[in-house]
C-alpha positions in Angstrom: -175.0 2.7 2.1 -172.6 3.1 -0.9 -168.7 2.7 0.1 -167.4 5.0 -2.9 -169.0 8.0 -4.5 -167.6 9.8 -7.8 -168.1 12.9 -8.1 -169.4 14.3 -11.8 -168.6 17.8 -11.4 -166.1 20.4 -10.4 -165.7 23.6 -8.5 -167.7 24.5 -5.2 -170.5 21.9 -5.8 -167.7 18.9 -5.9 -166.1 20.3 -2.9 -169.3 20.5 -1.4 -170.2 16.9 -2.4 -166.7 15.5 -1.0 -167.8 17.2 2.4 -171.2 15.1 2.7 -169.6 12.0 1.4 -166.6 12.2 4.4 -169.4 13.1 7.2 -171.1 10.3 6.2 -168.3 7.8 5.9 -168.0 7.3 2.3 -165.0 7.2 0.0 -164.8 9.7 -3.1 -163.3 9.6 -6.4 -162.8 12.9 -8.2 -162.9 13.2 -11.9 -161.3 16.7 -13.7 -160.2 17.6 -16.7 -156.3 18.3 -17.3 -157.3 22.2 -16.6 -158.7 21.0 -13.1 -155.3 18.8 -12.4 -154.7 21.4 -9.0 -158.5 21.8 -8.0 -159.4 21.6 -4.2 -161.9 18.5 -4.4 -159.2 16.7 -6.5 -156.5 17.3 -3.9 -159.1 16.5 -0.9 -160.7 13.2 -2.3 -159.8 9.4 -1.3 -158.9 9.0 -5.4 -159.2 11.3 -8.8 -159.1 10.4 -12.2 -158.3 12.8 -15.1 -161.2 12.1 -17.8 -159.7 14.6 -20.6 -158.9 18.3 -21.6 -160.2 21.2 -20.3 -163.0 21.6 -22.8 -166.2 20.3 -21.2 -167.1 18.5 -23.9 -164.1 16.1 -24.1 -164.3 15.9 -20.1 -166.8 16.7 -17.8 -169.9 15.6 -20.2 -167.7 12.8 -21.6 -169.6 10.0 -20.5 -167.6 6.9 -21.8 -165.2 8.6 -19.9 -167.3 9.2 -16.4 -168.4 5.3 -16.5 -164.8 3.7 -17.2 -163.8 6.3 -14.5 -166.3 4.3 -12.4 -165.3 1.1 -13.2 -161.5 1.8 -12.7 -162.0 2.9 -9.1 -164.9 0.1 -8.5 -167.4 3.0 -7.4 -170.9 2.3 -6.8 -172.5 5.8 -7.2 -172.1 9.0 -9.3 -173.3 12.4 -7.8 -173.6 14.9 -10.7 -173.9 18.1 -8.7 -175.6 20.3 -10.9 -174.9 21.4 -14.4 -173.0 19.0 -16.6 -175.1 16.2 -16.6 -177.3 16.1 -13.7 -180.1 16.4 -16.0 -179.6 13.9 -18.5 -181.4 11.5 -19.0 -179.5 9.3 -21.0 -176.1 9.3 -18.4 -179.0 7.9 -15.8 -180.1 5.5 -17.8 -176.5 4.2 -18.9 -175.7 4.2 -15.2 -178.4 2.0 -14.4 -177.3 -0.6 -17.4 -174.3 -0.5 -15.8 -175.4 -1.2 -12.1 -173.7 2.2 -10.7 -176.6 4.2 -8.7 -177.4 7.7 -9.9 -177.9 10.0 -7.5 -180.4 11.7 -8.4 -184.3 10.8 -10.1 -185.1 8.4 -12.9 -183.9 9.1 -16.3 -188.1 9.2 -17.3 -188.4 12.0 -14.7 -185.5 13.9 -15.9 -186.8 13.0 -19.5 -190.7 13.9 -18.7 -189.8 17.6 -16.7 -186.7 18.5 -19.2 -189.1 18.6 -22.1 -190.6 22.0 -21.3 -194.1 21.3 -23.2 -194.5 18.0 -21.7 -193.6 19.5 -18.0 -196.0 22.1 -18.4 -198.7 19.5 -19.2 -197.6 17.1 -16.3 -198.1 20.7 -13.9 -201.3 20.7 -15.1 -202.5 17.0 -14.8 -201.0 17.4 -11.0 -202.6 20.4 -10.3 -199.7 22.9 -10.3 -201.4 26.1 -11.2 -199.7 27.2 -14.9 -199.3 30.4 -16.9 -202.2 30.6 -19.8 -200.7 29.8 -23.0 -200.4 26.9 -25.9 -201.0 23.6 -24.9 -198.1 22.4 -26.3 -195.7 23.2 -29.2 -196.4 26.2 -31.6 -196.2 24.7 -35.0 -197.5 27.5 -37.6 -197.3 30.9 -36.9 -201.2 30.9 -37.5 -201.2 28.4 -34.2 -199.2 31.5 -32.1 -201.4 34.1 -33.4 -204.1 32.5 -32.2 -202.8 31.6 -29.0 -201.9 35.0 -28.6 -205.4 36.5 -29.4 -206.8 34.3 -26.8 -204.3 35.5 -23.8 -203.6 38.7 -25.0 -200.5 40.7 -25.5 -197.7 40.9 -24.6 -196.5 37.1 -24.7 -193.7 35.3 -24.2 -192.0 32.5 -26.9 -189.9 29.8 -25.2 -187.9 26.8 -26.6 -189.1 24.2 -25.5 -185.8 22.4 -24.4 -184.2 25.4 -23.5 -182.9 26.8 -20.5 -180.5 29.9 -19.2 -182.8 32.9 -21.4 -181.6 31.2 -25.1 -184.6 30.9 -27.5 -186.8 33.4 -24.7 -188.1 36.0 -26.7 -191.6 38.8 -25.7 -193.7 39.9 -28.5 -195.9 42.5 -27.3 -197.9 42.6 -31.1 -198.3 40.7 -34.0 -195.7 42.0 -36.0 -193.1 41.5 -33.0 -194.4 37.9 -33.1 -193.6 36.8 -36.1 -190.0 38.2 -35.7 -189.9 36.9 -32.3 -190.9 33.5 -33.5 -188.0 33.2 -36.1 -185.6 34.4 -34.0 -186.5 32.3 -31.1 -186.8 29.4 -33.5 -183.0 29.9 -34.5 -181.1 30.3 -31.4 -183.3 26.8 -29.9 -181.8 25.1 -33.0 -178.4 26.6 -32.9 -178.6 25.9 -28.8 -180.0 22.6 -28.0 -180.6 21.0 -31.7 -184.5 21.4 -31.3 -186.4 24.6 -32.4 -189.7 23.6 -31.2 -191.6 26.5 -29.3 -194.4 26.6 -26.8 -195.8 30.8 -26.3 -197.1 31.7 -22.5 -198.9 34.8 -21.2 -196.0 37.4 -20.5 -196.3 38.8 -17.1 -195.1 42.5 -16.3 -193.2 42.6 -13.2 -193.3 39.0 -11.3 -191.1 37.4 -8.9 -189.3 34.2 -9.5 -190.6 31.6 -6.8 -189.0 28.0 -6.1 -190.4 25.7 -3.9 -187.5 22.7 -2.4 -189.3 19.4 -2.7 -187.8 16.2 -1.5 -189.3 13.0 -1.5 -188.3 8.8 -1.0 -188.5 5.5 -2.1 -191.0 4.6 0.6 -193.6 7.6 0.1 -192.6 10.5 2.3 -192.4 14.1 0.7 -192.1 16.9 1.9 -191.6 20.7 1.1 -188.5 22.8 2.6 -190.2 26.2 1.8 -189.5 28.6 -1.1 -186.6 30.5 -2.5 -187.0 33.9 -4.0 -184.5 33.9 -7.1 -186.0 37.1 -8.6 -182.6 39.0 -8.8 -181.5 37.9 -12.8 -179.6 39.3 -15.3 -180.5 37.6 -18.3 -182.3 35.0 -16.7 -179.5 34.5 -15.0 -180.3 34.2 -11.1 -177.4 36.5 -9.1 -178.9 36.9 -5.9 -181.7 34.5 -3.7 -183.0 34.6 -0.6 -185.0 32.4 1.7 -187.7 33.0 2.5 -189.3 35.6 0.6 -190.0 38.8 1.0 -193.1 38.5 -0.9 -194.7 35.8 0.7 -196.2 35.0 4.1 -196.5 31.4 6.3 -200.1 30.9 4.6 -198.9 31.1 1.2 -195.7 29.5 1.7 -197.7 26.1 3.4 -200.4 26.4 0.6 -197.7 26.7 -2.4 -195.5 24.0 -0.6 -198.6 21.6 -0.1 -199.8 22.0 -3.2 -196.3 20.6 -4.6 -195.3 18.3 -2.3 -198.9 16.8 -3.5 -197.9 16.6 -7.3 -194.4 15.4 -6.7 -195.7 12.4 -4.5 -198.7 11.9 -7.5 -195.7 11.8 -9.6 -193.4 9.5 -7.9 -190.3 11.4 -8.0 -187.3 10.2 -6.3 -184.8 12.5 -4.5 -184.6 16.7 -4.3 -186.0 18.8 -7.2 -187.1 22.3 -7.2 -190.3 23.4 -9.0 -190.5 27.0 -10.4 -193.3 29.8 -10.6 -193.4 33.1 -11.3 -195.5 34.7 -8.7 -197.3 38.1 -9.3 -200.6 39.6 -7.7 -200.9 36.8 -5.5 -200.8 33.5 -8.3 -198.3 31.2 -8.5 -197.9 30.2 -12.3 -195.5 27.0 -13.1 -192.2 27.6 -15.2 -190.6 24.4 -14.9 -189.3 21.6 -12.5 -185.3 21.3 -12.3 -184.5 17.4 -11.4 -180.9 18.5 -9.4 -179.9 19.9 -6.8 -180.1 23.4 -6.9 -176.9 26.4 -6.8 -178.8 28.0 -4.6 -179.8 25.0 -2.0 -177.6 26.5 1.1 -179.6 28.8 1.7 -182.3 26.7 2.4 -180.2 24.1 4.4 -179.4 27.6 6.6 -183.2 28.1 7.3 -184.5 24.5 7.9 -180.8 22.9 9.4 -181.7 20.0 6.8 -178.3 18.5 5.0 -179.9 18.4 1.1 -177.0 16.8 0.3 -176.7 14.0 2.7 -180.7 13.5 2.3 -180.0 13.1 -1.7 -177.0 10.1 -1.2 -179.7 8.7 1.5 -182.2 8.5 -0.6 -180.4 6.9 -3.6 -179.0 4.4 -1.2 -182.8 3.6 -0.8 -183.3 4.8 2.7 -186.0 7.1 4.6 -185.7 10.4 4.8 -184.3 11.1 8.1 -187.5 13.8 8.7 -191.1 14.4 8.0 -193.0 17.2 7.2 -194.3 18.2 10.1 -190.6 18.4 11.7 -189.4 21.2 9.3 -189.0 24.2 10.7 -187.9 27.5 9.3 -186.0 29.5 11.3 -184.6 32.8 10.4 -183.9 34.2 7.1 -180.8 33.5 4.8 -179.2 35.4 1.9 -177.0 34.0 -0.7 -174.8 35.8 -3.1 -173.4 34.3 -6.3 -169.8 35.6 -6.3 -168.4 35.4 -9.9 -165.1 35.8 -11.7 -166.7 38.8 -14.1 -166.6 42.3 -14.2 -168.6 44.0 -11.4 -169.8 46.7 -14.4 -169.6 44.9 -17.4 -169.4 41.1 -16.5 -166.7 40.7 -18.9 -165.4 36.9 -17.6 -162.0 37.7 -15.4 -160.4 34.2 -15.9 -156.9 34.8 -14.1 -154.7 34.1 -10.8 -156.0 34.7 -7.3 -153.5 36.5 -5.5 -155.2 36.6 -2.1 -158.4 35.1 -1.1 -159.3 35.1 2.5 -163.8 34.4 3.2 -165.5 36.3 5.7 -166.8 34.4 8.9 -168.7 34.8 12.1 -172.2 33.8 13.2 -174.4 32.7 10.4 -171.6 33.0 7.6 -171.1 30.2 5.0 -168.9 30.4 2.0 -168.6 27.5 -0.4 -165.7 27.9 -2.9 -163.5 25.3 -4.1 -161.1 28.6 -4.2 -157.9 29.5 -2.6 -154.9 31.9 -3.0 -152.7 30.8 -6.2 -155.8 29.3 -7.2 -156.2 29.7 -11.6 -159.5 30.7 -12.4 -159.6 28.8 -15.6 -161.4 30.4 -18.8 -163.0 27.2 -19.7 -166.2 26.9 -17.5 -168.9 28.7 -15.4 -167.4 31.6 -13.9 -168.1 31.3 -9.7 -165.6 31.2 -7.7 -168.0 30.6 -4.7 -171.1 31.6 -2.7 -171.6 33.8 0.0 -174.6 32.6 2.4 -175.5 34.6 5.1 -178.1 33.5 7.8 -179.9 35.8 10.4 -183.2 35.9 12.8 -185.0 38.0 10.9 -184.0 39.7 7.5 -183.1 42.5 9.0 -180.3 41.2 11.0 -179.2 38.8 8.0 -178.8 42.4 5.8 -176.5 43.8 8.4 -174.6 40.5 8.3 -174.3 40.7 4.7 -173.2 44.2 4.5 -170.5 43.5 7.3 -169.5 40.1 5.1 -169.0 41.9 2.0 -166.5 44.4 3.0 -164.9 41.4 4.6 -164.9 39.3 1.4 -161.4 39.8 -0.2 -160.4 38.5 -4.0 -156.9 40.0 -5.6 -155.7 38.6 -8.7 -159.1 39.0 -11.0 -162.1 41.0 -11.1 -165.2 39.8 -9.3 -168.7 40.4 -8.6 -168.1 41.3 -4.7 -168.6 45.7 -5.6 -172.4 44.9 -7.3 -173.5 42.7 -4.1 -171.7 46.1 -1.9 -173.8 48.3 -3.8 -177.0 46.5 -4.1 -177.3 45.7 -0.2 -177.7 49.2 0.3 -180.6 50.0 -2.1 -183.9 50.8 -0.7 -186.1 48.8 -3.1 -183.5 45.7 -2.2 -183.5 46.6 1.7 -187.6 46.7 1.4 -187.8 43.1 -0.3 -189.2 45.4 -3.3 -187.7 43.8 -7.1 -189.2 41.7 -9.2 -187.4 39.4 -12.1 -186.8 43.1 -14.2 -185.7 45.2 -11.2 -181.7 44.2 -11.5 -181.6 44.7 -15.5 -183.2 48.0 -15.0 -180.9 49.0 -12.0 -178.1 48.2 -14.2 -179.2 50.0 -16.9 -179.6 53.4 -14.8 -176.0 52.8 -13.2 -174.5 52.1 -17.1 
């Protein structure tokens, strides 16, 4: 087992990090930025290390400075948390040259399924059902028209190294392809320095389905069930929940199985989430994220499995500590992204937190790195923490929720705490009735 951890990453998921590390016996280092000198995992970790100014780009996605930040404080693992760098592949691969474990998968995994093209191909090879669409990247516009004509209208134009809705654009005819295509073309350049473009099927009103895989260095996989992120703004998820709604223990076994099959074909090491949009009973691949997931408490609620402590196990090159057939899922769980914006207009609310005090009882988690004289600083992501709620049933975790949210209190800075207040009490919500569009168009109503 490693003796000293760093931790690549800030906020809620280095706190959370820190807290696995300490259960299991393991010292941490903390890395931050000077805008992070005050942050909660930096005042609760064995040692920290400033690595630059607040912009991420001089700091947290420095690498030089991560892996002299290594060397200073002799640690023998890097966690990346999610974001940052947790999905790149070169920071893995210098790692490794530098004998420090990542923990995490191998920089040709996170290299194979961060290519969107290329994961879409692999999905297909392993048998993960896949949207119809090009093969792989659109070249000529001729290419997309053709592609087009064969699945029909509308579709959708993606980047294919893109991510977070930037170079995402739905042509619904030709005309609207060709602008679609230039414009999507431009922001992938201007966003991740690569304009290529792959075109899928466009579905009308789908859910967004991930399925929690996890798998060793000695051949055990297994599935942990699904996540239903289909509450986005922007492609941005705001609200998941575990299980869903949509599915039943059939379809969650079959979708699970049918992963947990392609991942062990694969030989993937460590968690990773794979990603479908689910409508009229298919499952049609999006992509595969190599991290841990922001959303991953709410699976650890439903099954009792520690992701995190699995993850550092695994890197340290031991067995899972389950199988497949010991997972359970118990209950339903609810989690709530709780952000420093505008509940209306999700203006960023950067600022001092006056008062913070979390919510608690039976079944209540809240991971925040947060506390009261706490800055909020304007240079990063903009949670302050996640509300995860766990019941018996749904129906019982709703009421929890409702009772958490009105508990929940943030002065100082705006927040996203009114939205989640007002959304727990819609009907299509309470029914398990929303697809990927729903919250866009709710918005738009209540504008």
């Amino acid at each position: 087992m490693f003796e000293k951890v760093l931790i690549a990453n800030r906020g809620e998921i280095a706190l959370r990090v820190h807290r696995a590390c300490r259960e299991m016996g393991i010292k941490t280092v903390a890395v931050h930025s000077t805008a992070d000198a005050d942050a909660m995992h930096v005042r609760l970790a064995n040692e920290s290390v400033c690595i630059g100014p607040a912009p991420a780009s001089e700091s947290y996605l420095n690498i030089p400075a991560i892996i002299s930040a290594c060397e200073i404080t002799g640690a023998d693992a890097v966690h990346p948390g999610y974001g940052f760098l947790s999905e790149n592949a070169k920071f893995a691969d210098i790692l490794k040259a530098h004998g420090i474990t990542f923990i995490g998968p191998s920089g040709d995994h996170i290299r194979l399924m961060g290519d969107k093209i290329q994961a879409k191909i692999t999905a297909r090879e392993l048998g993960i059902p896949c949207v119809p669409g090009s093969d792989g990247a659109i070249r000529t516009n001729e290419e997309a028209y053709a592609v087009a004509e064969e699945t029909g209208y509308p579709v959708l134009v993606k980047a294919a190294a893109g991510g977070g809705g930037r170079g995402m654009k739905v042509a619904r005819s030709k005309d609207e392809l060709a602008s679609a295509l230039s414009t999507a073309r431009a922001e992938a350049k201007a966003a991740f320095g690569d304009d290529s473009l792959y075109m899928e099927k466009y579905l009308g009103q789908p859910r967004h389905i991930e399925v929690q895989v996890i798998a060793d260095s000695h051949g055990n996989v297994a599935h942990l069930g699904e996540r239903d992120c289909s509450l986005q703004r922007r492609h941005q998820k705001v609200l998941e929940e575990c299980p869903s709604p949509a599915l039943n223990a059939q379809q969650r076994a079959e979708i699970g199985g049918i992963v947990a099959r392609a991942i062990k074909k694969l030989g993937y090491l460590g968690v990773g989430t794979v990603e479908f949009l689910y409508e009229d009973g298919q499952f049609f691949f999006i992509e595969m994220n190599t991290r841990l997931q922001v959303e991953h408490p709410i699976t650890e609620a439903v099954t009792g499995i520690d992701l995190v402590r699995e993850q550092i196990r695994i890197a340290a090159g031991l067995e899972m500590s389950f199988r497949q057939e010991d997972v359970q899922f118990n209950g339903h769980a609810v989690e709530c992204r709780i952000n420093a914006e505008d509940a209306r207009t999700f203006t960023p609310s950067p600022g001092t937190i006056k008062d913070f005090h979390t919510p608690g009882g039976l079944g209540v988690r809240v991971d925040s790195a947060a506390y009261s004289g706490y800055r909020i600083p304007p240079y990063y992501d903009s949670l302050i923490g996640k509300l995860v709620v766990h019941g018996r049933n749904r129906n019982e975790c709703l009421m929890r929720l409702r009772r958490t949210l009105h508990e929940f209190v943030i002065d100082g800075i705006k927040t996203t705490i009114p939205l989640f207040q007002d959304l727990v009490n819609e009907p299509d919500f309470m029914n398990g009735d929303y697809h990927i569009h729903w919250l866009e168009n709710y918005l738009k109503q209540k504008s």
